[in-house]
N, C-alpha and C positions, 0 to 999 in steps of 0.2 A: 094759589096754584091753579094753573086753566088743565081743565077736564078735556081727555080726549073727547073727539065727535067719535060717535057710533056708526056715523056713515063715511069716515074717513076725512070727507071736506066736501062744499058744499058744489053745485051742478056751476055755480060762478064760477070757485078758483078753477074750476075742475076746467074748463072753459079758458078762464085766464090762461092756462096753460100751455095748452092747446094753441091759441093764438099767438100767445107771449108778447103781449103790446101794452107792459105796463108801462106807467108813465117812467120818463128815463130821456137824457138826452139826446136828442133827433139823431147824432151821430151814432149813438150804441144801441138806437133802437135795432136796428138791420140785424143786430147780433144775434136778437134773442127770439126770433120768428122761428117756427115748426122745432120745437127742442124735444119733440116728441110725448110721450103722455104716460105716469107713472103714477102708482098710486102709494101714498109715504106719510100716514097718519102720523103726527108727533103731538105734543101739549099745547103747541104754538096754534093758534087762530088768526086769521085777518091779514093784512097787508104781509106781517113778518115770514105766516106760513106761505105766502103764496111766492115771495121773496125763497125763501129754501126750496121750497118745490123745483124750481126752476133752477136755482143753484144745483140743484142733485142733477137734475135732466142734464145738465150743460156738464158736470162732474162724471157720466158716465160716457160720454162723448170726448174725456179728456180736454176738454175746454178750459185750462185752470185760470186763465187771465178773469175769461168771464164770470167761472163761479165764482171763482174769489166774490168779485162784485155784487153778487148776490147774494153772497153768505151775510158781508161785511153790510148790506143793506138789513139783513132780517136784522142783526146783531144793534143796529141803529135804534133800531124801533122795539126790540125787546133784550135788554143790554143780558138779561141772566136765562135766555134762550138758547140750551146746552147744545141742541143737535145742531146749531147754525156754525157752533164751534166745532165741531165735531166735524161738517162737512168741510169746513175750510183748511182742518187739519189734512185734510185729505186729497186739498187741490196746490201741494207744493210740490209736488214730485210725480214722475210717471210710474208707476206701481211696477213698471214691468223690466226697469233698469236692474240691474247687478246689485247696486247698492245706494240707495234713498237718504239725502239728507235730510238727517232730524232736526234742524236749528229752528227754520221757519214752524214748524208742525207744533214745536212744542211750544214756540212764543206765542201761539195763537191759543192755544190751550192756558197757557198764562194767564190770559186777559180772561178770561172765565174766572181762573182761581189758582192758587200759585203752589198749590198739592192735588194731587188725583182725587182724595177724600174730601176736600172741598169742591173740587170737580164734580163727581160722582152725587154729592148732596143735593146739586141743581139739576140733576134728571128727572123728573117727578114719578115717571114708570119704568116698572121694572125692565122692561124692552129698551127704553132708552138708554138705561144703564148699563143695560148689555152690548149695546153699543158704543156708549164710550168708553167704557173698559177694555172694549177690544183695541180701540187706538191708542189708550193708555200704554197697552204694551207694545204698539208698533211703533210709538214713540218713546216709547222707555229706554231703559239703560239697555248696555249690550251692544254683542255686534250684531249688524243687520242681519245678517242669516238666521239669527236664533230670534229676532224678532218678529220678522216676517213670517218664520214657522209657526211661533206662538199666538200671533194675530190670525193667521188661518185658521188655528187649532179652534180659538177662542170663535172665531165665526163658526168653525162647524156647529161647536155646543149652542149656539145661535140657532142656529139651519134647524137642529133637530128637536129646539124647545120653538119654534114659531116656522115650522112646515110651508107654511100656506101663506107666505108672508113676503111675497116678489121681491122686494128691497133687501131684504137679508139674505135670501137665494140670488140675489144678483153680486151682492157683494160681497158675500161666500166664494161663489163661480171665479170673481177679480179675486180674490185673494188666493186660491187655489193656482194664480196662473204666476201670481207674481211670489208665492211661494216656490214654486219653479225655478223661476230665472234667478232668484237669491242661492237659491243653493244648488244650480248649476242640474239638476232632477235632469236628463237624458229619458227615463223611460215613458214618458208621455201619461205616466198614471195619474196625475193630477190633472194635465190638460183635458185628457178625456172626461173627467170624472168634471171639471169647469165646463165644459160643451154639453156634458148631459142634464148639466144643471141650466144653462144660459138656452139650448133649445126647445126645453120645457117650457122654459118662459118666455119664451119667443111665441114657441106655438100658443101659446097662451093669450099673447099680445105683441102682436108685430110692430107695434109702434113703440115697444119698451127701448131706450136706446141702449141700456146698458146689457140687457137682450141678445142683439143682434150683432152688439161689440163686440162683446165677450166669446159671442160662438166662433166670428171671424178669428177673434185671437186663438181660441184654444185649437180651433180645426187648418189654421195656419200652415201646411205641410203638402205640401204635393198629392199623397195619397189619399190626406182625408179632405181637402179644401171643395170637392162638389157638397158634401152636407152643408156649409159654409155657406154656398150658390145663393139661395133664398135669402139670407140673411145679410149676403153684401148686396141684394141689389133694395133690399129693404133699409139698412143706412144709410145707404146712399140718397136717400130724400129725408131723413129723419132730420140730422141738423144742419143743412146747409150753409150757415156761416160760422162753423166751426170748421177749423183747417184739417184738424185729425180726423176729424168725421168724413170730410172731402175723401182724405187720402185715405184711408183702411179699407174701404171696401174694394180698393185694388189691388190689396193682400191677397184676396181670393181673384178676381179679375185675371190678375198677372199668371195665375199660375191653372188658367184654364186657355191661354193665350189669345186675352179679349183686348187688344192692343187698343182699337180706339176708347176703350172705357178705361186704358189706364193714362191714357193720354189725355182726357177732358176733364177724368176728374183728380187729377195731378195739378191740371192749368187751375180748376177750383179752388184746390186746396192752396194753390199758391195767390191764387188773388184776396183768396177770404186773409192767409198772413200777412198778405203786405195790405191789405186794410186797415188792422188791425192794430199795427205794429206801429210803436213811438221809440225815438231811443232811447236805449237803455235797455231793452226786451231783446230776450234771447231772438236769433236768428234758425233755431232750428227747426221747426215745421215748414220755412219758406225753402229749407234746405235740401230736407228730406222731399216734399212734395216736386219742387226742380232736377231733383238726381231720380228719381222713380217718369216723371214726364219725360224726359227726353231718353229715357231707356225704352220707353213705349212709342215713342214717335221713330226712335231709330228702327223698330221691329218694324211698322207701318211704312217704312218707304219714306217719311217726310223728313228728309234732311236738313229743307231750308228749317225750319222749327224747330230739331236738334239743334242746329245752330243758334240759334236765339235763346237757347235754356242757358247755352256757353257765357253769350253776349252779357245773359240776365246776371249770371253767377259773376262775371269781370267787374261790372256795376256795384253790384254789391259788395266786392272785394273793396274797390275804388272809394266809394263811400262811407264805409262801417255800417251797411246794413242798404237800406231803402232811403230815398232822399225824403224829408217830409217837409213841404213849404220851402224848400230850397236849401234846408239845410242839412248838412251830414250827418249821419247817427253818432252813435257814442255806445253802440254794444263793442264793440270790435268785432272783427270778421275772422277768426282765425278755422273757424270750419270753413266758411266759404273762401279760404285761402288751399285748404288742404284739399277739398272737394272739386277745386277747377284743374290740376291734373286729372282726373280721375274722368271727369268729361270728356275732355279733350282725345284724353287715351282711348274711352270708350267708342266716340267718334272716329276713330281711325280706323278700330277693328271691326265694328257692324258696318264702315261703308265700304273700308277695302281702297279706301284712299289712302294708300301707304304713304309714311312719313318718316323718313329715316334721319336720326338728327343723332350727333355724339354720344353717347351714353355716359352719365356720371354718376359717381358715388353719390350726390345729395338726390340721387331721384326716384319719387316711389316706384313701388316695385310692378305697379302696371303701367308707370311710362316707360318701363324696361319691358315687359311685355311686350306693349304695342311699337318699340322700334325693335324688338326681336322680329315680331310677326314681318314689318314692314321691312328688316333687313333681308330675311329669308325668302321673302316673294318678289324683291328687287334684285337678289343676288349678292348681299354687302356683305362679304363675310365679314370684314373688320371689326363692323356694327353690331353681327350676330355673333361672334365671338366674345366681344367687351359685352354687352348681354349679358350675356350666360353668366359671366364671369363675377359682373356684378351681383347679378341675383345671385350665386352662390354665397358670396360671403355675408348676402341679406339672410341667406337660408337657416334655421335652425335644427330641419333635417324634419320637419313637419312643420303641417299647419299652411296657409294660403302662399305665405313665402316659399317653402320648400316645392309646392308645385310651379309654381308657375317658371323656377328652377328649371323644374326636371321638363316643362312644356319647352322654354328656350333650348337646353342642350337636347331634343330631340331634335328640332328642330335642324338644328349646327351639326347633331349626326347623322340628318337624313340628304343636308347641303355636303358634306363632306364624302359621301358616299358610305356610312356606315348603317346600313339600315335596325341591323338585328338589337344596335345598342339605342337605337331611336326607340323601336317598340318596347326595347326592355324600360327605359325610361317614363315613356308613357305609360306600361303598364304599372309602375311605380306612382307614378301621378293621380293614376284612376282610381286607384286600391286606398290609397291617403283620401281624397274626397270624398269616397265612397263609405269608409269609415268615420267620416263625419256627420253633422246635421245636413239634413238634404238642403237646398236651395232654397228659400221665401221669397226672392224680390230680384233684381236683377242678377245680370249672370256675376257670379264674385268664381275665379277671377273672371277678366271683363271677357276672355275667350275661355268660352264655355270647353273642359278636359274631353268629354266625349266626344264633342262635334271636331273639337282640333285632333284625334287622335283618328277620329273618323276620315279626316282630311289626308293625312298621314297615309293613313293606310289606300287611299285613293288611289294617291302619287305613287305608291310602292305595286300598285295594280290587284289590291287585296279586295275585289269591288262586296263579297259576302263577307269579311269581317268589319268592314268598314260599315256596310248598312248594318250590321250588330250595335256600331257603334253609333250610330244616326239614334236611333231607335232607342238607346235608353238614355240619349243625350233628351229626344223630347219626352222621354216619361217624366224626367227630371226635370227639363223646362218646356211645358208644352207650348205649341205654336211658334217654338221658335223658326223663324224663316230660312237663317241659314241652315240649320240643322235638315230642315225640310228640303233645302235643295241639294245638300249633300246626298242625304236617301235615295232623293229622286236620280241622280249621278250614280251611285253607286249602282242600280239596277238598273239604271241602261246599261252601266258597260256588261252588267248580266243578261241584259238581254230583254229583260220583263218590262217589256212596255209598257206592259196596263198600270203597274204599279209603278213607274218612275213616272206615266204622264199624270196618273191621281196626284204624285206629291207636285209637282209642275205648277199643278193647277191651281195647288191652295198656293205656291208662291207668284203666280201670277192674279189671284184673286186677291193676294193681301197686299201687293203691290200695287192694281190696278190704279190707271190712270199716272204713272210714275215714271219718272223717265233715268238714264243717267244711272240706274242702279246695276251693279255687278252682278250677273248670275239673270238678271232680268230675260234680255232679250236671249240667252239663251232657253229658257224657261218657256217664253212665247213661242220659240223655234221650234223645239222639241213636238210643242204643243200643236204650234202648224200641221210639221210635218205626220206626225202620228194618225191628225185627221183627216190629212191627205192620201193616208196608207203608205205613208213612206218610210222608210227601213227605221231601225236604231241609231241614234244621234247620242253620243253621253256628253256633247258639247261641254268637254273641259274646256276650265279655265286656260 
């Protein structure tokens, strides 16, 4: 049996680490540079532990391709080295889905030993054993929910017999979060209590990856995402050719409305997965990182690049994935089948290039939005009628469907001359969203309920309930642009200069250098004239 080191590992691996330039094939070298710095005593020594080290690192950055590779490297070189199985248990699945499949997790656990009590016999310390017994149960029988509670439960009595022990507080914090999402938890009592463990350890060490992850994930929320601040811009150099690593710290980004930092490190995150990627490999990080880029590029004014995330997503439709050496993949594309309406739609409604096209039953429910939106500011009633109509029998009378309902038929009742059943509708829409989870990522639906209800009420000449509505449309998504020049519109027709040419201004600042955009050149006008000393402009649409 190899004897723990006393100092954890030696100032080399410690180094190796650090650098991450072990020997490895020239193409996968690139992978494994800056994975951050972690300190994870186990029984192993020598090439195997510095092989796991780095599998952890790249593990808490959700890297699972990689770790895998690193696990499956220590496992080479020391076949009956429990935590190598232990960590690979633990790179099949994203912890933070609904429900995790056990198949892989447990086959890997096999090759160890073909019972837990044989399992558990190749731990050699007590600590280790404490660890793999906690994935013993996250892998065991049962439905996921009652595992995933058991596995956190199992990490607390962890947490509180080895306090002072990073690794176990870090993977305590993840298991608290994804305790969560398994059983649907709404009161954030676990998220916080993951944040207060994850920014302990951060302050601690900023370069801990799992650290800095875990705070993003747990403080993920509108209200609480500035504690967050620190820590996304601190991932954000940690593992740079990890795709998840790329994109998470625009969880926080996004919802401080830092449009170019969710826009470049979106394009990151999508070049590190199509590097990466061979057929047969899921398509989802290239997916996610493309539908979050081009929601940030549409905020910024840059539509030709919106466009090209469109282009990117048809490719990939067209192909099964990324071409490699010329030839097609073999995952299938059936997200990025489902995700190219959803672009497209989104495109119509943040440039105001209306698009008005038949409405049919096989169409999701924000291609019915956006030719609702684009019927109703073209004048189709046909178009906005069959809309509404559609969405209704999509409706189930809540839930994303059910608004974006009630946003079409206010819409069709404020075209038809019925105002009072528009507002009543809207406020029907706002009170549904509002009693949900707040917003994390782009606007779902793709016209944000405030800002359209704010628009609403514009057209109706309501110019102080409408800026009510501006206003907690961006508490809810901050920086958003249109919402910003809604405000600013609403308070000119009131009058308040100073405060319609402040908002003006951030839309002319976050536009700047952009041409061709809706709401622009009125924005720069306003702005003119105000510094000219010239009267009130509410320069509607």
């Amino acid at each position: 049996m190899k004897k723990l080191s006393a100092t954890f590992w030696s100032a080399a691996a410690a180094a190796a680490l650090i650098l991450a330039s072990m020997a490895s094939p020239p193409a996968a070298q690139a992978q494994f540079n800056d994975v951050g710095v972690i300190t994870f005593p186990t029984s192993a020594t020598g090439a195997a532990q510095d092989h796991f080290l780095r599998g952890v690192a790249i593990l808490h950055s959700f890297g699972w391709k990689q770790a895998r590779e690193q696990f499956h490297a220590a496992q080479e070189i020391d076949p009956d080295f429990a935590m190598a199985y232990w960590g690979e248990s633990l790179a099949y699945n994203h912890p933070l889905v609904t429900n995790m499949n056990p198949d892989d997790p447990r086959e890997a656990l096999k090759r160890l030993g073909d019972t837990p009590e044989e399992r558990l016999a190749k731990a050699p310390t007590k600590r280790e054993k404490g660890l793999l017994g906690a994935v013993e149960i996250l892998w065991g029988e049962g439905e996921h929910r009652d595992r995933a509670v058991g596995y956190m439960e199992a990490m607390a009595d962890l947490h509180e017999a080895y306090p002072d022990d990073p690794e176990i507080a870090a993977f305590y914090a993840l298991s608290l979060l994804s305790a969560t999402r398994a059983t649907r938890d709404q009161s954030d009592r676990w998220n916080v209590r993951a944040g207060t463990i994850a920014l302990k350890l951060f302050n601690d060490n900023p370069l801990h990856p799992g650290a800095a992850h875990y705070t993003i994930h747990a403080f993920d929320h509108p209200i609480m995402a500035p504690l967050a601040l620190d820590a996304a811009y601190a991932f954000a150099d940690i593992a740079p050719a990890v795709s998840h690593a790329r994109h998470m710290p625009t969880h926080i980004f996004i919802q401080h409305g830092m449009w170019d930092l969710v826009s470049g490190h979106n394009q990151s995150a999508y070049d590190v997965a199509r590097e990466l990627w061979v057929p047969g490999d899921a398509l989802g990080d290239a997916i996610h990182s493309l539908d979050w880029g081009q929601y940030g590029d549409l905020q910024r004014g840059d539509y030709a690049k919106a466009r090209i995330w469109i282009e990117r997503l048809e490719a990939m439709v067209e192909n099964d994935g990324f071409e490699v050496g010329g030839a097609r993949g073999e995952a299938g594309s059936a997200r990025a089948r489902n995700s190219a309406p959803l672009l497209k739609s989104r495109y119509i409604v943040e440039t105001e290039e209306w698009e008005v096209r038949e409405p049919t039953d096989d169409m999701r429910t924000n291609e019915l939005l956006a030719i609702g939106l684009s019927a109703a500011h073209t004048g189709d009633e046909t178009a906005l009628k069959a809309a509404a109509d559609i969405l209704g029998e999509k409706s189930n009378g809540s839930g994303y469907n059910h608004v974006m309902h009630m946003q079409v038929s206010a819409l069709l009742a404020v075209h038809t001359g019925y105002p009072d059943k528009a507002t009543k509708l809207m406020d029907d829409a706002v009170n549904t969203v509002e009693a949900m989870a707040p917003p994390r990522g782009s606007a779902n639906p793709i016209k944000p309920v405030h800002e359209l209800y704010g628009e609403i009420l514009l057209d109706l000449d309501r110019a102080e309930d409408a800026a009510e509505m501006f206003e907690t449309s961006l508490q809810r998504m901050a920086g958003r642009p249109r919402s910003l020049l809604g405000l600013a519109r609403a308070h000119a027709m009131m009058g308040n200069d100073m405060i319609a040419a402040e908002n003006y201004a951030k839309v002319a600042a976050m536009w700047e250098g952009r041409t061709g955009i809706a709401g622009l050149d009125e924005a720069r006008g306003f702005l003119a004239d105000h510094a000219a000393g010239g009267g009130s402009s509410s320069g509607r649409r």
